[in-house]
FIDOMAR-255263 format. One line per 8 residues: for each residue x, y, z of N, C-alpha, C. Coordinates in steps of 0.001 Angstrom, whole numbers, plus 500000, padded with zeros to 6 digits. Layout:
X/Y/Z/X/Y/Z/X/Y/Z; ... .
This chain:
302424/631457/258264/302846/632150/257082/303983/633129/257374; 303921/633672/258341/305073/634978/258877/306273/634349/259472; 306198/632999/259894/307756/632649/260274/307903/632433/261700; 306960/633027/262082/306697/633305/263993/306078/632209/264919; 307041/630908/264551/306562/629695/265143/306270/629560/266629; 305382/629441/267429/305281/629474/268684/305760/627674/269271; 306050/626498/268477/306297/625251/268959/305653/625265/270448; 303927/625321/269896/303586/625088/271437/303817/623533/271509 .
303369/622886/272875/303195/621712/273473/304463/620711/272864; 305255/620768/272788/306574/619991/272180/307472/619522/273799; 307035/619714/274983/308326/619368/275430/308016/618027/276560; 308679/617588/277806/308420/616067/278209/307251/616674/278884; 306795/617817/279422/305839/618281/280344/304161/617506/279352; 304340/617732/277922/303320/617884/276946/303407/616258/277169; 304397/615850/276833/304537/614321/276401/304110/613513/277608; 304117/613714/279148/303572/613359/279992/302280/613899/280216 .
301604/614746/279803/300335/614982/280037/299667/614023/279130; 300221/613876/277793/298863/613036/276649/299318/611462/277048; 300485/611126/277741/300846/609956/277267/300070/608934/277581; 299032/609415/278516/297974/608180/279169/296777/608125/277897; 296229/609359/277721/295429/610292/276927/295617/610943/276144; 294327/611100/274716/294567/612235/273995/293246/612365/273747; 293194/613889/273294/291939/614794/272626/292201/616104/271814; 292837/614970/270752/293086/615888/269718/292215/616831/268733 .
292699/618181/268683/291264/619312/268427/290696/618918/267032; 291650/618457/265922/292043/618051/264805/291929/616565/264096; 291699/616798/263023/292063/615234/262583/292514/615776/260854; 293764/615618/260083/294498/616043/258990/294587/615031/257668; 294136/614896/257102/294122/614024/256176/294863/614811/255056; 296317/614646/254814/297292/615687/254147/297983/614427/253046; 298678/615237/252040/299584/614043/251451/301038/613613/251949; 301412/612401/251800/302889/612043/252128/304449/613281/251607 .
304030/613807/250825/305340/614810/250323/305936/615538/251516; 307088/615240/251502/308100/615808/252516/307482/617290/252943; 307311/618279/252194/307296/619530/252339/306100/620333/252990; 305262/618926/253457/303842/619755/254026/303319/618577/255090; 304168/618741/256163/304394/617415/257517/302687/618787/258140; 301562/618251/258351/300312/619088/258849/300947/619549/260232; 301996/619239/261082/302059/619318/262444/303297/620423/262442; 304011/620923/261911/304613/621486/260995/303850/622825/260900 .
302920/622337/259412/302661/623870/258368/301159/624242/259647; 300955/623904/260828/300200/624237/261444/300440/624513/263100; 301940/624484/262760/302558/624783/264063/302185/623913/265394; 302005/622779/265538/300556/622094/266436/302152/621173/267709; 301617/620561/268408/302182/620002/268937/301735/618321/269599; 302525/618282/270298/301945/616849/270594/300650/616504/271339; 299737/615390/271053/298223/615228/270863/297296/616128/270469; 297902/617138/269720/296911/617961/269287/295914/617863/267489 .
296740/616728/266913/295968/616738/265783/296213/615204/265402; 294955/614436/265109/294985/613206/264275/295882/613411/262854; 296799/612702/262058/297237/613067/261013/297056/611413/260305; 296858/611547/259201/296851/610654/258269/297436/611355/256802; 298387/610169/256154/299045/611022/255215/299313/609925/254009; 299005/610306/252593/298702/609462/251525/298757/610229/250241; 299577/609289/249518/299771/610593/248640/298839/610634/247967; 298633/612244/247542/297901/612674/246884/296096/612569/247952 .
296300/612508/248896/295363/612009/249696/294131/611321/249351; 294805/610391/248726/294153/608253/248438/293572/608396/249137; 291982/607817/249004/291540/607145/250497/291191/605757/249837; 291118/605375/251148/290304/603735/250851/289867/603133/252078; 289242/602148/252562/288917/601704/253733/289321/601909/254650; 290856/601842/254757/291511/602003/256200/291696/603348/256422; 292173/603818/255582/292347/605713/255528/290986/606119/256021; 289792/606409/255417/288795/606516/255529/288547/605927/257317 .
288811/604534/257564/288280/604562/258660/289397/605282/259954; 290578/605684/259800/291989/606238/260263/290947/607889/260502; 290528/608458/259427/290339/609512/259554/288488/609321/260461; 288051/608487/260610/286611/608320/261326/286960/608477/262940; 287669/607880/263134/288562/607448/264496/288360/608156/265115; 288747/609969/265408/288501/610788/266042/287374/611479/266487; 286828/611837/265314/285145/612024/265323/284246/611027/265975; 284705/609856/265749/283728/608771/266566/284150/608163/267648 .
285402/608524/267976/285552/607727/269084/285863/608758/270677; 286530/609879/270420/286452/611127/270926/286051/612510/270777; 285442/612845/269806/284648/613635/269383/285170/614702/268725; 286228/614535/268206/287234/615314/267673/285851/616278/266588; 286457/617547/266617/285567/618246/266103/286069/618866/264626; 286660/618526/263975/287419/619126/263169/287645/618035/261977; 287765/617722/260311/288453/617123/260032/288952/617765/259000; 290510/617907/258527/290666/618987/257027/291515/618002/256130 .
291301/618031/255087/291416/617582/254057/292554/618553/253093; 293865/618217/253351/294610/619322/252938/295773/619041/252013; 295013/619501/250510/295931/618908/249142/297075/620197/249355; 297925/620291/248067/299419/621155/248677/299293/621446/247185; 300228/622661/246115/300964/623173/245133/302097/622009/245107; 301816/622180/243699/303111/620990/243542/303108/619854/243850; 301656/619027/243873/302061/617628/244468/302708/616393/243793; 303004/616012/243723/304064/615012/242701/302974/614055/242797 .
302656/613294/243385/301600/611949/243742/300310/612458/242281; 299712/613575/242509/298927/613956/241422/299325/614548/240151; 300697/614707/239987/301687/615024/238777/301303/613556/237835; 302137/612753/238607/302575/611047/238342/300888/610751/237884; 299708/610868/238828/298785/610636/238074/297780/610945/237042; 298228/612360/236909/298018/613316/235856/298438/612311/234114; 299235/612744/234603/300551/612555/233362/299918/610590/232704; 300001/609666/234020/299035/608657/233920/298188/608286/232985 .
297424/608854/233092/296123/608555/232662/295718/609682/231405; 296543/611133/231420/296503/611189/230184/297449/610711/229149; 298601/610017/229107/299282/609353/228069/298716/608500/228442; 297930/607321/229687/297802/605753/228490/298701/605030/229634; 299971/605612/230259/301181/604498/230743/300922/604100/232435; 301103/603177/232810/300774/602551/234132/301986/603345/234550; 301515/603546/236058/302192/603575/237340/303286/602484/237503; 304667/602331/238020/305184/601297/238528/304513/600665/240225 .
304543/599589/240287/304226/598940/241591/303138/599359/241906; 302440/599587/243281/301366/600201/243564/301238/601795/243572; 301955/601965/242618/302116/603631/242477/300534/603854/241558; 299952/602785/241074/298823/602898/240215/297450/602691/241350; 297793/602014/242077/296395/601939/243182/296505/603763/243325; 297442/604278/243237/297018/605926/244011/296647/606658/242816; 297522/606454/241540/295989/606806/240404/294847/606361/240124; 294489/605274/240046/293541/604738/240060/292274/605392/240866 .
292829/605956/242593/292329/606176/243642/291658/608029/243066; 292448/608282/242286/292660/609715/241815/291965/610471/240416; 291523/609142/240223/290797/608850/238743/289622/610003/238614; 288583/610139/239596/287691/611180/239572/287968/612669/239450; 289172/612818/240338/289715/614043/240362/290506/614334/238577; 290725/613474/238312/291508/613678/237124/290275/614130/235587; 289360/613069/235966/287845/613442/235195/287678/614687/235412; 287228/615565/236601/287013/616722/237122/287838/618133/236493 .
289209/617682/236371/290017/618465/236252/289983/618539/234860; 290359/617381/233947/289721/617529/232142/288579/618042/232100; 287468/617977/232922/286188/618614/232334/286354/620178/232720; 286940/620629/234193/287124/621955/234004/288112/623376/233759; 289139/621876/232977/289883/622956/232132/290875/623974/232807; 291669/624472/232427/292761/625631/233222/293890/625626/232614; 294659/626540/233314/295810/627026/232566/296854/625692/233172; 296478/625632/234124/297336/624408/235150/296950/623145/235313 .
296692/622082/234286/295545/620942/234891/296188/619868/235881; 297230/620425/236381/297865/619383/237644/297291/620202/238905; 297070/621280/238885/296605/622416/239911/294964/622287/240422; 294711/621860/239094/293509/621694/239162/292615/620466/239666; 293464/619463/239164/293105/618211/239602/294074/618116/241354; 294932/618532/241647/294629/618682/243255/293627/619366/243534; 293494/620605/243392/292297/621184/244094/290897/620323/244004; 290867/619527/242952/289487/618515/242570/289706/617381/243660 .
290773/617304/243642/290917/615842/244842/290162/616116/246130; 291029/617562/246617/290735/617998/248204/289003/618165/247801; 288992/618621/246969/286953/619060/247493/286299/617413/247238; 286802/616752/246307/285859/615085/246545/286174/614561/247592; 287309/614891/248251/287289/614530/249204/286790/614111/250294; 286796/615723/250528/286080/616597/251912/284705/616342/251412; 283917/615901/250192/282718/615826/249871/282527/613947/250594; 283241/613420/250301/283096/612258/250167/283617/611810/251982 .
283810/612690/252482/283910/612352/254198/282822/613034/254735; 282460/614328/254430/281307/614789/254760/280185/614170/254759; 279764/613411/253746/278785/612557/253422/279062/611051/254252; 280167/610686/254330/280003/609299/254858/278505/608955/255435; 278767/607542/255714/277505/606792/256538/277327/607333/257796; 278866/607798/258298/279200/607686/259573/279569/609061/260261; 280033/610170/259097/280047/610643/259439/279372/612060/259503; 278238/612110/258672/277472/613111/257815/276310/613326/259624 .
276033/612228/260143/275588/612282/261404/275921/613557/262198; 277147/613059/262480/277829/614485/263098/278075/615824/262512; 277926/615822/260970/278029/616892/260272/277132/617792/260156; 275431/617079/260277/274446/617431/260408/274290/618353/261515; 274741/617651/262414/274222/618121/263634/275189/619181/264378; 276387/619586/263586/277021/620968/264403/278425/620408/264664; 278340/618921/264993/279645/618603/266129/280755/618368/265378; 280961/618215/264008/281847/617836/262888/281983/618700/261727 .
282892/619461/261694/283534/620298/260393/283975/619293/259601; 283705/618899/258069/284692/618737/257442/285270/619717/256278; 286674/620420/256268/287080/621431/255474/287901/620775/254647; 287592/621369/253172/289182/621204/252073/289660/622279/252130; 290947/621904/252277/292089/623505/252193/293422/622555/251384; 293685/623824/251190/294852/623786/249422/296173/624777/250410; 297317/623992/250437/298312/624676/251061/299642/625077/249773; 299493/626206/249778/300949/627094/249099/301902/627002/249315 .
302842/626464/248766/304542/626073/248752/305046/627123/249192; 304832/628364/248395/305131/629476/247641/305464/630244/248717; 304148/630541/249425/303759/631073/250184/303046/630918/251899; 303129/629959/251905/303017/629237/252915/301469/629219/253806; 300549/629979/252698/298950/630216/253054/298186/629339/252977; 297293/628522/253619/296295/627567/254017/294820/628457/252945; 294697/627625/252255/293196/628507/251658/292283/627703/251737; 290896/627724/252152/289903/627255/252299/288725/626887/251340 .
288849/625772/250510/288474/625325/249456/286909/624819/249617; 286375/624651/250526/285710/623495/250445/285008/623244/252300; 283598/623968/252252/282933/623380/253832/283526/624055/255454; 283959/625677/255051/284262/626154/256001/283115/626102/257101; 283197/625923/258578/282420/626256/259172/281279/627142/260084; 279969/627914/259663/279536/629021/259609/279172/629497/260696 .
């Protein structure tokens, strides 16, 4: 938020330590929009965070199993679920589904994908209902990874965070929406 980037682990020293290996602390399930790269708005460096990126953060089989990967295969302890201000992906599906008009191309598989959040957001109303229905996305989200088959195991038991956090354009603050860890 302050500007005071430390660019740890970025240089060939980093890139030869992971290149055999990684054990990344992280795993990011963020949207595609230029303006919120997770490795970036979290200052991180190389092998330090799984990232998966979709707009409006879609999931579906492969995403879903993209974001399992870490947790189950190295024990990655972490997974965040991180919608943004301003997302265009949930604008486009906003706008969607309340006029009535299709998506072009597969721009509709990611409303479609978004459909609950959009229910969520008509039922609870606001001054902002594009604001709202991101913030509805990130918590079904993070609800709907938390719970997995696969991964609620590990959630149970201590070794797996899953968090929703909502990142500020504006302001550049990470807020914690959703399954902080106690």
């Amino acid at each position: 938020m302050s500007g005071s980037l430390q660019h740890p682990d970025r240089d060939p020293d980093r890139r030869q330590f992971v290149a055999q290996e990684q054990e990344p602390f992280g795993a990011v399930l963020s949207c595609i929009d230029s303006r919120v790269p997770p490795e970036l708005l979290f200052d991180t460096g190389l092998g330090d965070l799984y990232v998966m990126r979709t707009g409006g953060q879609a999931v579906d089989p492969v995403v879903t199993g993209s974001v399992e990967y870490g947790p189950m295969t190295s024990g990655t302890p972490l997974i965040v679920v991180l919608g943004h201000q301003r997302c265009g992906a949930v604008k486009a599906a906003y706008r969607s589904m309340r006029d009535g008009g299709p998506l072009p191309g597969n721009l509709q598989t990611i409303a479609k994908a978004l459909k609950p959040a959009y229910e969520q957001a008509v039922r609870e109303g606001g001054a902002d209902p594009v604001e709202t229905m991101a913030r509805a996305q990130v918590r079904l989200t993070a609800t709907a990874l938390r719970s997995n088959h696969d991964l609620a195991p590990l959630v149970r038991k201590g070794s797996l965070a899953v968090v929703g956090a909502y990142y500020s354009l504006d302001t550049g603050k990470v807020q914690v929406l959703t399954g902080a860890p106690s």
